[in-house]
C-alpha positions as CSV (number, residue, x, y, z in Angstrom):
1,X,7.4,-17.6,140.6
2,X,4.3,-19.6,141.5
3,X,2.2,-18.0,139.2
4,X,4.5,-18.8,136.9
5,X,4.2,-22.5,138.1
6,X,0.9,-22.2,138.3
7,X,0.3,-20.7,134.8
8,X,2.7,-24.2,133.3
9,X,1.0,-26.7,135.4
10,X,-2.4,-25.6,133.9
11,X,-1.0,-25.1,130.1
12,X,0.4,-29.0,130.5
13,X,-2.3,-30.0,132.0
14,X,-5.2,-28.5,128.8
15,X,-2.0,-30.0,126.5
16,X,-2.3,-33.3,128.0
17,X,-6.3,-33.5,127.9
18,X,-6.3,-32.3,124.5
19,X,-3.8,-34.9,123.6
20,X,-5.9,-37.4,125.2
21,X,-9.5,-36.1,124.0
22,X,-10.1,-39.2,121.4
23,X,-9.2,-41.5,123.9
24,X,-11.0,-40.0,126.4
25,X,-14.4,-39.4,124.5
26,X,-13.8,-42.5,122.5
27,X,-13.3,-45.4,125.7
28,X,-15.2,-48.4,123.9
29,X,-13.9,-47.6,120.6
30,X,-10.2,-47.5,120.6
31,X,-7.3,-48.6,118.9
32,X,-4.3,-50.7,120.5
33,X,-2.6,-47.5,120.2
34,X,-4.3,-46.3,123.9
35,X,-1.2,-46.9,125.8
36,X,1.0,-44.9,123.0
37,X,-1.6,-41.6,123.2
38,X,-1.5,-41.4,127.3
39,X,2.2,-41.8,126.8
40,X,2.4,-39.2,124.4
41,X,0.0,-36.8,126.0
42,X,2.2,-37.2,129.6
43,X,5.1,-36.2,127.3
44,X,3.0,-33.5,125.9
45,X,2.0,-32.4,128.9
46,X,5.6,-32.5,130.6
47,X,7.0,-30.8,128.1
48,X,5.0,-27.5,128.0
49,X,5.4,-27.7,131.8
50,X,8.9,-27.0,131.5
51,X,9.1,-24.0,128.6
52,X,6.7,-22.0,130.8
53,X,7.9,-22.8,134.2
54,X,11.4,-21.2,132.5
55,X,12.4,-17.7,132.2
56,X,14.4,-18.7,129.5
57,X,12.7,-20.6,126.2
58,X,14.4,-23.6,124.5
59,X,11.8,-24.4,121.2
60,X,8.0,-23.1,121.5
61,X,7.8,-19.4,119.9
62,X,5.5,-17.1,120.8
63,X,5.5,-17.9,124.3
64,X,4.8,-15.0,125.4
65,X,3.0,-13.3,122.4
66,X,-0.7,-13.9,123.4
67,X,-3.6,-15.0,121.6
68,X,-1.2,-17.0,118.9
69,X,-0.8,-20.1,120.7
70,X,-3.9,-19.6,122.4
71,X,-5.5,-19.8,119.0
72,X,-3.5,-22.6,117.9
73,X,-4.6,-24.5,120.8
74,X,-8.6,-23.8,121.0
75,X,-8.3,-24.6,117.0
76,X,-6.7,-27.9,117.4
77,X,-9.1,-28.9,120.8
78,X,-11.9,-28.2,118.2
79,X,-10.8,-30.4,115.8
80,X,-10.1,-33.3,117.9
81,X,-13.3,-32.3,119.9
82,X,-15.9,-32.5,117.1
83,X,-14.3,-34.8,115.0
84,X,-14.8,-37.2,117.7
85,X,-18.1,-36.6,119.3
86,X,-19.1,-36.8,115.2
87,X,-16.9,-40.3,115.2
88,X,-19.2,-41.1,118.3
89,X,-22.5,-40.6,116.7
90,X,-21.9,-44.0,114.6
91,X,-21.8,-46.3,118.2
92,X,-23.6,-44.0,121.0
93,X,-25.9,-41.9,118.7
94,X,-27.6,-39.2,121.0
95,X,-28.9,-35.6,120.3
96,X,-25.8,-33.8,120.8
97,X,-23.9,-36.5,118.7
98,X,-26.8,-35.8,116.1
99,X,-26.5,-32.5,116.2
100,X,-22.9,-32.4,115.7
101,X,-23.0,-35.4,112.8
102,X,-25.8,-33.0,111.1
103,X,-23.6,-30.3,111.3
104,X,-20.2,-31.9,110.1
105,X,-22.1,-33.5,107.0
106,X,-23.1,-30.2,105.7
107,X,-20.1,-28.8,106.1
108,X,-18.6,-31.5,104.4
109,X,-21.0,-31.3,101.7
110,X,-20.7,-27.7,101.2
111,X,-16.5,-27.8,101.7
112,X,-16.5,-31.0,99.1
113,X,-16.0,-29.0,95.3
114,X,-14.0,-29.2,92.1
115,X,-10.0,-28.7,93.2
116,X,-11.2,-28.0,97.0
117,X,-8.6,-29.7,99.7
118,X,-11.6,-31.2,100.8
119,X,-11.9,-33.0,97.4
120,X,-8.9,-33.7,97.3
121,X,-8.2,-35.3,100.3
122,X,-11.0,-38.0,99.2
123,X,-9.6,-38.4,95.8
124,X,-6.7,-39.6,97.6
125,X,-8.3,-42.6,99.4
126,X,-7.8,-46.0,97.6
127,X,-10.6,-47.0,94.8
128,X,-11.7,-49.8,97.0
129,X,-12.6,-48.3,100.0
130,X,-16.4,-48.2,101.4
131,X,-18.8,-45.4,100.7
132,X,-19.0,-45.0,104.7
133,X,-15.2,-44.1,104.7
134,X,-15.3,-41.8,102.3
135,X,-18.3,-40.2,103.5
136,X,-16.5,-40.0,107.2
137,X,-13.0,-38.6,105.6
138,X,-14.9,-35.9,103.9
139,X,-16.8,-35.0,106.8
140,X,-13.1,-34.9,108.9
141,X,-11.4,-33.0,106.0
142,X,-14.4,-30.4,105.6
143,X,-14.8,-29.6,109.3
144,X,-11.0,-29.4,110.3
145,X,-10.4,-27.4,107.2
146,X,-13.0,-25.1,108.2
147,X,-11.8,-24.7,111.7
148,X,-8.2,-23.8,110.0
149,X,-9.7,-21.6,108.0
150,X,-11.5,-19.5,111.2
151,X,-8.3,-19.6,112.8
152,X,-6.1,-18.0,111.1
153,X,-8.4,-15.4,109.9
154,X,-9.0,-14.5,113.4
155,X,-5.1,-14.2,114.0
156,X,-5.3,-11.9,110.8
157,X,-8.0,-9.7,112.6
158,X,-5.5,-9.5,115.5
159,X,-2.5,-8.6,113.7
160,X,-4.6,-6.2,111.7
161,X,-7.5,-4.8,113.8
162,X,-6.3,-5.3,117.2
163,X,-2.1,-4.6,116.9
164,X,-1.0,-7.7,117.7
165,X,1.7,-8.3,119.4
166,X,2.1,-4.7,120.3
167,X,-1.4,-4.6,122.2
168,X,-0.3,-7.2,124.5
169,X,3.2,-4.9,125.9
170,X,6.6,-4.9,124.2
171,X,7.4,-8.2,121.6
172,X,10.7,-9.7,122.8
173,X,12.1,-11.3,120.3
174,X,14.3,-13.9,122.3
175,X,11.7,-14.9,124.5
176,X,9.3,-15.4,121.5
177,X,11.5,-16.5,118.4
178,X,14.1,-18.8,120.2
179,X,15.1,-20.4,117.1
180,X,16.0,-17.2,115.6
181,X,19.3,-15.9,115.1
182,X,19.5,-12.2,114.8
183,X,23.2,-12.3,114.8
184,X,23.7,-13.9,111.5
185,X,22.8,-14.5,107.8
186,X,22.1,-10.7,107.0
187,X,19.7,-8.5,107.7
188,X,16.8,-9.3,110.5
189,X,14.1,-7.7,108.5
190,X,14.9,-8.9,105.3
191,X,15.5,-12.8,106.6
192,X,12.1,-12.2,108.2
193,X,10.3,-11.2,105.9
194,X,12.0,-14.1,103.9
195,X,10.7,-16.9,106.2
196,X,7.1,-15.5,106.9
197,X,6.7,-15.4,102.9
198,X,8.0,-19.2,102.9
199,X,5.7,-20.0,105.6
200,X,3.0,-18.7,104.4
201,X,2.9,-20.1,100.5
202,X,4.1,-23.7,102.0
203,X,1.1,-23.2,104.8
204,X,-1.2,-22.5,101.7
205,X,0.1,-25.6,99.8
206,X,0.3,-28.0,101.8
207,X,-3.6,-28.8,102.1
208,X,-3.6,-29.4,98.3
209,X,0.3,-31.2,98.1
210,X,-0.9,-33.6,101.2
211,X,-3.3,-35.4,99.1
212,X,-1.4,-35.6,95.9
213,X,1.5,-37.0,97.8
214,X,-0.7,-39.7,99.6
215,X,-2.2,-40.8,96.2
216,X,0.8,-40.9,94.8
217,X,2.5,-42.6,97.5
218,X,-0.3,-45.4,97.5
219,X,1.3,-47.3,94.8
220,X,4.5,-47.7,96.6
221,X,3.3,-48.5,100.5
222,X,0.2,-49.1,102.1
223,X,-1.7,-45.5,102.8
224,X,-2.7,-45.1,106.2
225,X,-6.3,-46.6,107.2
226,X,-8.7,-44.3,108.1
227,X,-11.3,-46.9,109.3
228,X,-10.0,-46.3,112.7
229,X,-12.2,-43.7,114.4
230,X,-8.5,-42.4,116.1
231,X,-6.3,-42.8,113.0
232,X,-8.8,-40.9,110.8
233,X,-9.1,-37.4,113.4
234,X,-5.5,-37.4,114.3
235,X,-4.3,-37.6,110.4
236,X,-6.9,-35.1,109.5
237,X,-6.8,-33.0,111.9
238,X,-2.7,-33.3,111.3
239,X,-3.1,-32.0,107.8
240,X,-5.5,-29.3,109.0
241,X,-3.9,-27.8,111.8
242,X,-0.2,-27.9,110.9
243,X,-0.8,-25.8,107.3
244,X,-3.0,-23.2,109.2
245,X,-0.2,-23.0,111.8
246,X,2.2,-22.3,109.2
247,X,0.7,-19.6,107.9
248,X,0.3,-18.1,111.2
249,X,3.8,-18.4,111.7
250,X,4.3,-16.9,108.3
251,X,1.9,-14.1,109.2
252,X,3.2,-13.2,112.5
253,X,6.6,-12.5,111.4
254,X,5.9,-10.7,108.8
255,X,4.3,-8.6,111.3
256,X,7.3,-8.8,113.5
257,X,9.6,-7.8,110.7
258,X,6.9,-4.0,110.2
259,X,7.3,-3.3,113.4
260,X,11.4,-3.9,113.5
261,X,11.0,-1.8,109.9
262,X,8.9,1.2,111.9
263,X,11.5,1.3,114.9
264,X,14.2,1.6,112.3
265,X,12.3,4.6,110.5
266,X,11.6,6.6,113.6
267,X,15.3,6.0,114.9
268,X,16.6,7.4,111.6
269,X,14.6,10.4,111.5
270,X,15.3,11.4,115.2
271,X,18.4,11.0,114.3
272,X,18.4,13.2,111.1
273,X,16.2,15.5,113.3
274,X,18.5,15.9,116.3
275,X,21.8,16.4,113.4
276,X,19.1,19.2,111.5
277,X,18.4,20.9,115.3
């Protein structure tokens, strides 16, 4: 029980931090929104606390299906992370602010193409903007996008190359999938499959639909100002992360729905064996 305790207080505690990384990293430079992001990141922070201090889960999946949301974390940390040391560069420029800056503007540049999200996502900032805000949204886009990108191939290289989930023990599917219902609406394996294949194509789309939705929205309400060092890596690194975590969702029960598939297969032949014996 108090590794348990142990293991929760430290998971709400790296939730928390992340949570409050812009704030943090940013202290001369923020919005009148400080007060909103410590509130949030205490909530943030309480509220993994609980799951894992539980033996029985209430709403995050996976819980105990590692490296998923150990992925999903390190991803988003990144994001936040270099988005705002690259923020930084413009106010405290130093080497590592450079280096970062240097690094995010090539990245940018080489993420920034015909039909790209990347693209996209600038195409959808209002005509009259400044060229420094749409040279600092491209930058965002391309580096979270890229970080998205790295992330869910490396969940693909566990699922294919290292066996995930089965590597780490025995998937339970309560304790991992608390939202899902075995019990009803037909088959486990087909509704599975179902909802990783959903996952998945909305995951994919979303990148492109985000933009096109923004622009389009523009003429109706004010779009969101990304002048704000804050505003512009929590929104991008919003439409970066929660795509990519789709699809991981997607991918992982897809996988979850094989392996249900192979138990079924070798129950039915020991069975057929056992009736032939």
């Amino acid at each position: 029980m108090f590794a348990r305790m142990t293991g929760a207080a430290l998971r709400g505690i790296l939730v928390a931090l992340l949570v409050a990384t812009p704030s943090l990293l940013l202290p001369g430079f923020t919005s009148d929104a400080t007060e909103m992001v410590a509130l949030l990141a205490i909530l943030a922070g309480a509220i993994t606390f609980a799951e894992y201090n539980t033996e029985f889960p209430s709403f995050i999946e996976f819980r105990d299906a590692p490296p998923l949301n150990r992925m999903r974390f390190i991803a988003l940390f990144l994001m936040f992370f270099m988005l705002t040391i690259i923020a930084k560069h413009s106010f405290e420029p130093t080497t590592l602010t450079g280096l970062f800056a240097g690094l995010g503007g090539l990245i940018g540049y080489c993420t920034d193409f015909p039909f790209s999200p990347v693209r996209l996502m600038v195409l959808a900032l209002p005509s009259e903007v400044m060229s420094y805000t749409v040279s600092s949204v491209r930058i965002a886009a391309g580096v979270s996008y890229v970080i998205a990108l790295f992330t869910v191939l490396s969940f693909l290289f566990a699922v294919r190359v290292l066996g995930w989930p089965t590597s780490s023990g025995a998937f339970n599917v309560w304790v991992n999938l608390p939202l899902f219902d075995p019990t009803t609406g037909g088959d486990v394996v087909h509704r599975l499959q179902r909802d990783g294949r959903i996952n998945i194509v909305v995951g994919f789309l979303l990148p492109f639909v985000i933009p096109a939705v923004i622009k389009l929205a523009s003429d109706f309400v004010n779009p969101i100002a990304l002048t704000d060092p804050q505003t512009l890596i929590w929104t991008v690194s919003a439409w970066a992360f929660l795509p990519a975590s789709m699809v991981m969702r997607g991918v992982a029960m897809a996988r979850i729905a094989e392996l249900i598939e192979e138990k079924r297969r070798r129950v039915y032949a020991n069975a057929e064996a056992m009736q032939t014996a």
